[in-house]
C-alpha positions in Angstrom: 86.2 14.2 -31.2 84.8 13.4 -34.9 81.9 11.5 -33.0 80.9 14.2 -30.8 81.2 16.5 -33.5 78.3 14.3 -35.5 76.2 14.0 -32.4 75.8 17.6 -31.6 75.0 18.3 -35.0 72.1 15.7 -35.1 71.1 16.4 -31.5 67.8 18.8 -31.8 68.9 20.3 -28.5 71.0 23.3 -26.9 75.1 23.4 -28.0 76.1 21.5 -25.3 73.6 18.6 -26.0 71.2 18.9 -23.3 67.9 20.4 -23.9 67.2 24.0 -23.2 64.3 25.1 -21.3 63.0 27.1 -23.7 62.6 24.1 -26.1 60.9 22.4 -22.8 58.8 25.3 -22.2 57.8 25.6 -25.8 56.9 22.0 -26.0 54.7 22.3 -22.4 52.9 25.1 -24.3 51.6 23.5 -27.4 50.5 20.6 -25.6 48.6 22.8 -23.0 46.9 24.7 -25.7 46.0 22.1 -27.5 44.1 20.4 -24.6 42.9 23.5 -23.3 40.8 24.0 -27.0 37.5 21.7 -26.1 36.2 19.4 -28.6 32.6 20.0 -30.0 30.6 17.6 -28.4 32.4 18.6 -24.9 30.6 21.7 -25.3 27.1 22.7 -25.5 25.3 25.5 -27.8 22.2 27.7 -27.7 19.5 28.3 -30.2 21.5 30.4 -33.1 24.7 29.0 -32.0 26.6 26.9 -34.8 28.2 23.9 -33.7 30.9 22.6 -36.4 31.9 19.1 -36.7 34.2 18.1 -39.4 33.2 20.6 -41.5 29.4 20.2 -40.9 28.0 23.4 -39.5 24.6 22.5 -37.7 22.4 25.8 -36.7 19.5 25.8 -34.8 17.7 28.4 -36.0 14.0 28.6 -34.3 12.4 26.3 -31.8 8.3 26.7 -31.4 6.2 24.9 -29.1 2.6 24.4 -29.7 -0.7 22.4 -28.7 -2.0 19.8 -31.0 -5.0 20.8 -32.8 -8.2 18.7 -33.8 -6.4 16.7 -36.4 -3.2 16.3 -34.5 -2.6 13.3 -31.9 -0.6 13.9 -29.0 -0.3 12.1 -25.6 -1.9 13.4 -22.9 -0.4 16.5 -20.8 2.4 16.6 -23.6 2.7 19.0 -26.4 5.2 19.8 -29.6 8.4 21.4 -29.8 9.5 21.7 -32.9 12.9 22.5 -33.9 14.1 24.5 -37.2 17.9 22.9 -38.1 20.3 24.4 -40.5 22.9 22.2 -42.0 26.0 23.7 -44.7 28.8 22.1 -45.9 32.1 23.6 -45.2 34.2 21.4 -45.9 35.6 19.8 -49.3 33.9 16.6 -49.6 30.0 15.7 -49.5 28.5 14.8 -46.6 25.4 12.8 -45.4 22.5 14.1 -43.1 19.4 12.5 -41.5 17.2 13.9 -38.9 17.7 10.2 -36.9 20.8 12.3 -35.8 18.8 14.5 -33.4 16.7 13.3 -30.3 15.5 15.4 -27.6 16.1 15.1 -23.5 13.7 16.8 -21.7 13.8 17.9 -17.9 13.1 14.2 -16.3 16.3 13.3 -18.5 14.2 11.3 -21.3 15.6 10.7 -24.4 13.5 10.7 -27.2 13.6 10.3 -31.4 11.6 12.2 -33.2 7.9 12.3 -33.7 7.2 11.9 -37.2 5.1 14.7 -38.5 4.7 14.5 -41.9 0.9 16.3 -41.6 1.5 19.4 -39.1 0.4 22.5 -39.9 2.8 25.6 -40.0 5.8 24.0 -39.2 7.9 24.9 -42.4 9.4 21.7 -44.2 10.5 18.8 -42.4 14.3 17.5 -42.4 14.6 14.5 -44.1 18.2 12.7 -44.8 20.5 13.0 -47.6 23.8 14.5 -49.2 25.4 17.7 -49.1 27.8 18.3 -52.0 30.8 20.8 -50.7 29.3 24.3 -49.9 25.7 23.1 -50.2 22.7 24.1 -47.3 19.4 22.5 -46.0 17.4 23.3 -43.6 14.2 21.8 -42.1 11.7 21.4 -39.2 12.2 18.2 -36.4 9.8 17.7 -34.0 9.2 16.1 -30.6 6.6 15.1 -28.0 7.2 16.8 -24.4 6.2 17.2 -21.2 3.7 20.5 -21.2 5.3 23.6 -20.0 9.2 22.0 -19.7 11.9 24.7 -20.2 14.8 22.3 -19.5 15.0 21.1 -22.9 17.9 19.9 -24.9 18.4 18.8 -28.7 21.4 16.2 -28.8 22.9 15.9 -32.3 25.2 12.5 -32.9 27.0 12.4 -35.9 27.6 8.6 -35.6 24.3 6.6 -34.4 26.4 4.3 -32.9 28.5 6.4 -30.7 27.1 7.8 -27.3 28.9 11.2 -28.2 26.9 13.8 -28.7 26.5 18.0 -29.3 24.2 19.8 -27.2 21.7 22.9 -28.1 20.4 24.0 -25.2 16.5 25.0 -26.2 15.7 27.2 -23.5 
């Protein structure tokens, strides 16, 4: 009797030592909810959407397309896009960023870096990599080389280069 006494008081269950089915139920729940909230990079984000991993909240603010002009090299039948990124801190600790975290598909399903653009015109300041301290902001300009007149566009942020996971801005 002493025993059974001991086990019903270190039993986490109903009074007569079988589980309930409210604790089952509640259990079911907060595993369902918990896979039901998707993970960033299971989701995908337009311009002005803020996509937050870890604390790093990356914005895409403006995306521009435009011709090359006479001092500007581009391949032929392709044209710019260029891409204005936000990054702030929100969480505690710094963090690192480097535009080598974006590439760009575009509508034949081409992945590209990219284009180093150190010399256009009018595109605002370009992203370059470094450290956030907690609460700090940058933002800057990333551009690409696409297909003329392709709508089907999409920025892929990877916060590891290594890892095939990535966020998605839809650009159009």
């Amino acid at each position: 009797m002493l025993l059974g006494g001991c086990v019903a008081l270190i039993t986490p269950s109903g009074d007569d030592g079988t589980e309930s089915s409210d604790d089952v139920a509640g259990s079911e729940e907060t595993s369902v909810e918990e896979t039901e909230e998707a993970a960033p990079e299971d989701q995908e984000y337009a311009v002005g959407d803020t996509a937050d991993i870890d604390g790093k909240q990356i914005t895409i603010s403006n995306v521009e397309k435009r011709q090359a002009d006479e001092f500007e090299v581009v391949k032929d039948g392709y044209e710019f896009v260029i891409v204005n990124i936000e990054i702030v801190n929100g969480s505690d600790e710094e963090i690192n960023y480097n535009p080598l975290n974006f590439e760009l598909q575009d509508g034949n399903g081409n992945i590209t870096d990219s284009f180093g653009v150190l010399s256009l015109d009018g595109v605002g300041e370009q992203l370059n990599s470094g450290a956030l301290a907690a609460g700090g902001n940058v933002s800057g300009t990333v551009a690409f080389e696409v297909p003329q007149g392709d709508e089907d566009l999409t920025l892929r942020y990877k916060d590891n280069m290594l890892s095939n996971d990535t966020i998605d801005f839809n650009l159009y």
